[in-house]
C-alpha positions as CSV (number, residue, x, y, z in Angstrom):
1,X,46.8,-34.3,-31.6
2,X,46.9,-38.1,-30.7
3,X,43.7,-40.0,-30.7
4,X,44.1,-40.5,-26.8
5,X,45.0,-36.8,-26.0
6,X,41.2,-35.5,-27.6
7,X,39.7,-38.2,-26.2
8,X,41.2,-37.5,-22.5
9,X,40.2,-33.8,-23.2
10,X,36.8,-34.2,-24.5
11,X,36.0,-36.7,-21.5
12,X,37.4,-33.7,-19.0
13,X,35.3,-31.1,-20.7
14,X,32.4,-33.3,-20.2
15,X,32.9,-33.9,-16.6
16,X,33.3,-30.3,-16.2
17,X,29.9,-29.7,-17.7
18,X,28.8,-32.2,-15.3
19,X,29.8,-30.5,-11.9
20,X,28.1,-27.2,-13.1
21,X,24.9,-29.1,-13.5
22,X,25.4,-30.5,-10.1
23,X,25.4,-26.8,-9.0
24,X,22.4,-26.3,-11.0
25,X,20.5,-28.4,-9.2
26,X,21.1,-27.0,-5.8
27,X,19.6,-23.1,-7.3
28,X,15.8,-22.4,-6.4
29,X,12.8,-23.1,-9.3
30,X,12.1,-19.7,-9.7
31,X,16.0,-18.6,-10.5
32,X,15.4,-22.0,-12.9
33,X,12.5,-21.1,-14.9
34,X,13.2,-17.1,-14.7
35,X,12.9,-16.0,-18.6
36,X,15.5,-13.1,-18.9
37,X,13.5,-11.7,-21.7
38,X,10.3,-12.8,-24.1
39,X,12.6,-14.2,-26.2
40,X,15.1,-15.7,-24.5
41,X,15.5,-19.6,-22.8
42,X,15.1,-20.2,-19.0
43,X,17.7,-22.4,-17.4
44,X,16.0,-25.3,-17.8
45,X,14.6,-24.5,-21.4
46,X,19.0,-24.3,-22.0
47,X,19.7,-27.4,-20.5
48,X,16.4,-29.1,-22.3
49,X,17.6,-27.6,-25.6
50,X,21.1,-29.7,-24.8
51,X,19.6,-32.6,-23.6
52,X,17.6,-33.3,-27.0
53,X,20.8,-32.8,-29.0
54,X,22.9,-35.0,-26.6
55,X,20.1,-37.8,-26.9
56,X,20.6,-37.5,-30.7
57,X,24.1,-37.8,-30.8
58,X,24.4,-40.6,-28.2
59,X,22.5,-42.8,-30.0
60,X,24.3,-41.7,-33.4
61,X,27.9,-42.5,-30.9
62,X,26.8,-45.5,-30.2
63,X,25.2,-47.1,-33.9
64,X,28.8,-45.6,-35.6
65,X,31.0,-47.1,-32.9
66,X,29.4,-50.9,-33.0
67,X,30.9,-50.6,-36.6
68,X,33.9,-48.8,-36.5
69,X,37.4,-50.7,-37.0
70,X,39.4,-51.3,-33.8
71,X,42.5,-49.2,-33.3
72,X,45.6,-50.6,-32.5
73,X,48.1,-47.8,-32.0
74,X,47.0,-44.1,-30.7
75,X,47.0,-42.1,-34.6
76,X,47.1,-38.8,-34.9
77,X,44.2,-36.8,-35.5
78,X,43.6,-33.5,-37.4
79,X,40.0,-31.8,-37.7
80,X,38.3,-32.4,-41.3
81,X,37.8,-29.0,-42.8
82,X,33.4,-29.4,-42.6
83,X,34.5,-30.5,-38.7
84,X,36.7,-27.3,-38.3
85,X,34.0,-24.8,-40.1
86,X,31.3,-26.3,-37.4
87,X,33.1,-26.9,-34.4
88,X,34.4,-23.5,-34.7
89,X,31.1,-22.2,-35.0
90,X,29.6,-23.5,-32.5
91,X,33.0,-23.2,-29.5
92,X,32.4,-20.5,-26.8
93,X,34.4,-17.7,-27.9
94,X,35.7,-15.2,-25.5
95,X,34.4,-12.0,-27.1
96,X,30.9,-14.3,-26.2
97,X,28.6,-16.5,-28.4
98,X,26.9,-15.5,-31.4
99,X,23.6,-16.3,-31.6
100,X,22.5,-19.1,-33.2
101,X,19.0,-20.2,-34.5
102,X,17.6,-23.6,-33.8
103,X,15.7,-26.1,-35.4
104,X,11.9,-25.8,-34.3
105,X,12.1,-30.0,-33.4
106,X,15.0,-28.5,-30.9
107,X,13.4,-25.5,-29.2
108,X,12.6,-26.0,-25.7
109,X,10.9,-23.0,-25.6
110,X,7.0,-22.4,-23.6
111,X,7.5,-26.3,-22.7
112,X,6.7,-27.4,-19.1
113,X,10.1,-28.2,-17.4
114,X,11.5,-29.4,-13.9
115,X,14.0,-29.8,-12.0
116,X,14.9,-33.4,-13.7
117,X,15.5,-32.0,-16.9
118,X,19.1,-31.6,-15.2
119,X,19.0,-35.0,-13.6
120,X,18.9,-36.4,-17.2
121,X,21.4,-34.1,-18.6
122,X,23.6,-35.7,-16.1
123,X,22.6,-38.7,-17.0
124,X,23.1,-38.4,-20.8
125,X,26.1,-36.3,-20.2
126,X,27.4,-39.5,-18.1
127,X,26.7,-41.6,-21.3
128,X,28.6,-39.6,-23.4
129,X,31.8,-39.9,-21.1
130,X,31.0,-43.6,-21.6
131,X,30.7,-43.7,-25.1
132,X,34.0,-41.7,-25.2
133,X,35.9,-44.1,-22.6
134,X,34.5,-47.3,-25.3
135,X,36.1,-44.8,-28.2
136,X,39.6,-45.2,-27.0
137,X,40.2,-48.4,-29.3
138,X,38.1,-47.6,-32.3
139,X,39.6,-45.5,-35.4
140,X,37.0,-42.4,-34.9
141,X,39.0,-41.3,-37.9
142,X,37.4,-43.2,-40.4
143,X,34.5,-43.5,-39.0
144,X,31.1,-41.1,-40.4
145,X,28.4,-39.7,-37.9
146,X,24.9,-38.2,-39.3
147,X,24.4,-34.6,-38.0
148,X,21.4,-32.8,-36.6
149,X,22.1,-30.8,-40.0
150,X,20.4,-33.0,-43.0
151,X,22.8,-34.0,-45.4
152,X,26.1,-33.2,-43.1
153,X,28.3,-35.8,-42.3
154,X,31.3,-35.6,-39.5
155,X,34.1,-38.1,-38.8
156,X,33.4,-38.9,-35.4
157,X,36.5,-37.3,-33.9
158,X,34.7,-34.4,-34.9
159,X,31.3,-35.1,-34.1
160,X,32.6,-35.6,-30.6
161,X,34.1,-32.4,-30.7
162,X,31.0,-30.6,-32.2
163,X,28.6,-32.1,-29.6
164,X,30.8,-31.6,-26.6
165,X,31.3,-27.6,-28.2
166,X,27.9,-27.2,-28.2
167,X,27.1,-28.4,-24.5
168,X,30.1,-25.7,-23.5
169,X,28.7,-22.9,-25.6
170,X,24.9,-23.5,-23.7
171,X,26.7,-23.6,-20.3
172,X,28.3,-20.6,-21.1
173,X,24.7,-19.1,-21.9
174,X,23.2,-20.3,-18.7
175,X,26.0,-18.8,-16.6
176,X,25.5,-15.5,-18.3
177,X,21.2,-16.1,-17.5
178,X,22.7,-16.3,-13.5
């Protein structure tokens, strides 16, 4: 796939994401905050959960892409085999999505949320498509992104594609919490 072509798709994934949260904010608290089971995230506690990995990644986007080498032509670009292995793992799957543990630092859960926790999804979310647009002439190729993960490194095509896989699979959660 061309450099251009994931970048285009990655920025209309994002806006997608976007207009469900838009519809999130018009639901009632109590649908919000309902806890479909002891165990299991609210609405909010979901998108809270997404906003601290965005805000990670965002500022990871932006340090690696000050650095990285402009980009002349639109290259080709084919997933790494770490980036395959995790963004697979992590994409919204049709049969549903596995269930996944989370880093204690990353779990949302018994915390005291409002309705703005969406408002700065949006907001973040909006960065993102921002920091994608800025990617259009940088080699994302050859450039290296720190995960969440310790130790794991991702180009940051697939970085991109990891983070914007992960705000689709917790979207996917929340619609199955409606």
């Amino acid at each position: 796939m061309k450099q251009s072509d994931l970048i285009e798709q990655l920025i209309a994934k994002s806006k997608a994401l976007e207009v469900e949260a838009l519809k999130l904010q018009k639901l009632e608290l109590s649908q919000l905050t309902h806890r479909p089971s002891s165990e299991k995230w609210t609405i909010l506690e979901i998108v809270e959960h997404v906003n601290y990995y965005i805000e990670f990644y965002n500022q990871e986007f932006n340090q690696v892409l000050k650095k990285a080498d402009s980009l002349n032509s639109n290259v080709d670009l084919k997933r790494s085999f770490m980036g395959n292995y995790f963004i697979e793992m992590m994409e919204p799957k049709e049969a549903g999505i596995k269930k996944m543990k989370t880093f204690k630092s990353k779990n949302p859960i018994g915390k005291v949320l409002n309705i703005s926790v969406i408002q700065r999804f949006i907001e973040l979310n909006s960065e993102t498509i921002r920091l994608l647009e800025s990617s259009k002439n940088k080699h994302i190729k050859s450039s290296t992104c720190k995960l969440t993960i310790p130790l794991i490194k991702l180009n940051l095509a697939d970085a991109f594609q990891f983070l914007i896989a992960h705000n689709q699979r917790h979207f996917v959660q929340i619609k199955n919490n409606l």
